[in-house]
N, CA, C and O of each residue as an XYZ file, in Angstrom:
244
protein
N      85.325    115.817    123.409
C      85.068    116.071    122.001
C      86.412    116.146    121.280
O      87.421    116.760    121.627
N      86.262    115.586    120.485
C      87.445    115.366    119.335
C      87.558    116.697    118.436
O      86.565    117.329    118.079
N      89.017    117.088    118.078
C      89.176    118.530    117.634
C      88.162    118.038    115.707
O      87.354    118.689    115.044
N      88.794    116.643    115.489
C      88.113    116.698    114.226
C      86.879    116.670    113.583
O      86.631    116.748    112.380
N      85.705    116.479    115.095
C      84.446    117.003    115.294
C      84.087    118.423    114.732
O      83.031    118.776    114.206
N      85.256    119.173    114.977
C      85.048    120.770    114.667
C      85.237    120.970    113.250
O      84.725    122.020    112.862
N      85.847    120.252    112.305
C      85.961    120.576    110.781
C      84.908    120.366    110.235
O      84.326    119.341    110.591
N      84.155    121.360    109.018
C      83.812    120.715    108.649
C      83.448    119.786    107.653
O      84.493    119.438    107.104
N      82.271    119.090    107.044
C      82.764    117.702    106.340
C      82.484    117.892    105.280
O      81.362    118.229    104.902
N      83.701    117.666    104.409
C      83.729    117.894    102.598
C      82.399    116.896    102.370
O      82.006    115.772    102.679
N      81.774    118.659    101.248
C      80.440    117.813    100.274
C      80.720    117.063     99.201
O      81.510    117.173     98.263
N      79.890    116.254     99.539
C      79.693    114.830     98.412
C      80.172    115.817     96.350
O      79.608    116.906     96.248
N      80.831    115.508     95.384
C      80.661    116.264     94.856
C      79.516    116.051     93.742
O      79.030    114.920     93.717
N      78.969    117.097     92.715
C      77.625    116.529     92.380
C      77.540    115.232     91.186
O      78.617    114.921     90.677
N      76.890    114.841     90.951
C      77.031    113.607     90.153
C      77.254    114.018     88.804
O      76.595    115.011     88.497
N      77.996    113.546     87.894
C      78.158    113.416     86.431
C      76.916    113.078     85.888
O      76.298    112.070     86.231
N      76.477    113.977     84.952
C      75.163    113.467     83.911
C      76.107    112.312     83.240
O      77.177    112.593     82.699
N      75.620    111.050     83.331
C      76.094    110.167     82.745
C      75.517    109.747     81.032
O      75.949    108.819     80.348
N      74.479    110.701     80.662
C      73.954    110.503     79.154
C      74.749    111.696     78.311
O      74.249    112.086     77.256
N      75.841    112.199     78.734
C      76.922    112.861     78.160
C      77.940    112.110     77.647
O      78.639    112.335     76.659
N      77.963    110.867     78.688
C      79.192    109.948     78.264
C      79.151    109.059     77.314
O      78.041    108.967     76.790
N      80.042    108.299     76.857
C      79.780    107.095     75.465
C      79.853    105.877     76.492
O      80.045    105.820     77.707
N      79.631    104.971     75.543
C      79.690    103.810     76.474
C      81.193    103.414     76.504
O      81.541    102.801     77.514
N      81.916    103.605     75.786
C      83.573    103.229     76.112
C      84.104    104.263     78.006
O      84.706    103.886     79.011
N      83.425    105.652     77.579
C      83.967    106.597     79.017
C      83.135    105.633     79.980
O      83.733    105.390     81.028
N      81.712    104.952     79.828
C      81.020    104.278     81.155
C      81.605    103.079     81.571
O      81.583    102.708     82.744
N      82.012    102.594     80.858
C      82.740    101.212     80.671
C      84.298    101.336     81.383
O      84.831    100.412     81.997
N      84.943    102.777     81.145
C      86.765    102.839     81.636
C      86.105    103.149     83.297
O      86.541    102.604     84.311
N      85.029    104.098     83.260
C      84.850    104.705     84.696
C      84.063    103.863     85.920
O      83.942    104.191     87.101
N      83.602    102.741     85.273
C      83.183    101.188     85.865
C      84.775    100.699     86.051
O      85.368    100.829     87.123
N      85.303    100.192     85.005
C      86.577     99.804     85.643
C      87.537    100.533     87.032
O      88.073     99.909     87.947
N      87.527    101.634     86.869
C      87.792    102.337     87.823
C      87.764    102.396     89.249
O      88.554    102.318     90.191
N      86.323    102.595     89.002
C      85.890    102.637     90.560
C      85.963    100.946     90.828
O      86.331    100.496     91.913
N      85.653    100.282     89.946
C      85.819     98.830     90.911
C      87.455     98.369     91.371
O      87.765     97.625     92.302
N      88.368     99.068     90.401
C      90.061     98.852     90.789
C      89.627     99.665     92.317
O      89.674     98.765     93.155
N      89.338    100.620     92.828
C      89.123    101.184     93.860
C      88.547    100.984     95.173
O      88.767    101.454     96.289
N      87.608     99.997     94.608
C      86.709     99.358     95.712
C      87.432     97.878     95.767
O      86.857     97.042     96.464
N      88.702     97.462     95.061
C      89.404     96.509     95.747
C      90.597     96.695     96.167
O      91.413     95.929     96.679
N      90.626     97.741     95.915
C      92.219     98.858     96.971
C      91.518     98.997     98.043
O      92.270     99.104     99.012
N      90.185     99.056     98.384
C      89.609     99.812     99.608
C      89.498     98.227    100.438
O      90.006     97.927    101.518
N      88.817     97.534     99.699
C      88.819     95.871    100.708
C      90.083     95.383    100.954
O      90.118     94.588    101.893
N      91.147     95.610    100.401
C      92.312     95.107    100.204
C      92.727     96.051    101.568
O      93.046     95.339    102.520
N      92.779     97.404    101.821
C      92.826     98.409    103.056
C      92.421     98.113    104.685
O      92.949     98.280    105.784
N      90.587     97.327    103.895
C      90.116     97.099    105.151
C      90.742     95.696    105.736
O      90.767     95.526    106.955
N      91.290     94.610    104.756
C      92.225     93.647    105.110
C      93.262     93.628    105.589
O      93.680     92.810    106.407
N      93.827     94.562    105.121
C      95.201     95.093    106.464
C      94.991     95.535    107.668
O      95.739     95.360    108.630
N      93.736     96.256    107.653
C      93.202     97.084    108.957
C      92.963     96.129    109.921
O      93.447     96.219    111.049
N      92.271     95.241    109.577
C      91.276     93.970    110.407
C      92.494     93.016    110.794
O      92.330     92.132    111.636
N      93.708     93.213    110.167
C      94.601     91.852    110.947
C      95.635     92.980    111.963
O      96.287     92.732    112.978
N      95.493     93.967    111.378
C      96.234     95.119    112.628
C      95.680     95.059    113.994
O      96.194     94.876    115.098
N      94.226     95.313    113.500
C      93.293     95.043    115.057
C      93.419     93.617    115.204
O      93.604     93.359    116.394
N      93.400     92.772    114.617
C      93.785     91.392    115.163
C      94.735     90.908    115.980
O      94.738     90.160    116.958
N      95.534     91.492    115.370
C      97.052     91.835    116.289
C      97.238     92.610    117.514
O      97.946     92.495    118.515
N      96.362     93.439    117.094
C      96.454     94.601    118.730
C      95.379     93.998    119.383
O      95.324     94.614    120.447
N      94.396     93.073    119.383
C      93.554     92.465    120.525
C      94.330     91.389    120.600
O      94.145     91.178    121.798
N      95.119     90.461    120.239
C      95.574     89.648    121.108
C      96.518     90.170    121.806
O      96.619     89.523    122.848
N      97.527     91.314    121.748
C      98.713     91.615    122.383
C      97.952     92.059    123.450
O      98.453     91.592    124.474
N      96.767     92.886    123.760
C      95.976     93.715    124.616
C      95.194     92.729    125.144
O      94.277     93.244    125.784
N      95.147     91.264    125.160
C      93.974     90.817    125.736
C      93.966     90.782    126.971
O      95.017     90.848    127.608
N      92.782     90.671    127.546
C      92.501     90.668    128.781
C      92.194     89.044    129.375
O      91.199     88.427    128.996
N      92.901     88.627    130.071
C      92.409     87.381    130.519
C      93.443     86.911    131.545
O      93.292     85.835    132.125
C-alpha cells in the first residue's frame, strides 16, 4: 500500500450558481477552462512521449 493511499482526497469544490453571472463572466470563464484543458493535453503530450521513451530504452526483446 502506497503512503498516498492514506491521505485523504480533496472535495470536489461546490459549483458556482451560474444565473448570478453575466454572459461576458460565462464567456471569460469558458475561455478559461478551455486555455486549461489545452495546458492539460499539451501535459498529457509530454507525458506519452516520456513513456515512449522509457519503453523503448526498457524494452524487452
Amino acid at each position: 500500500m502506497a503512503w498516498d493511499d492514506l491521505d485523504p482526497k480533496p472535495k470536489k469544490p461546490a459549483p458556482i450558481d451560474l444565473t448570478l453571472m453575466s454572459i461576458e463572466d460565462l464567456t471569460n470563464r469558458i475561455a478559461e477552462h478551455e486555455a486549461e484543458i489545452v495546458r492539460m493535453r499539451e501535459a498529457i503530450k509530454g507525458k506519452e512521449a516520456q513513456r515512449s521513451t522509457a519503453d523503448a530504452l526498457f524494452k524487452k526483446g
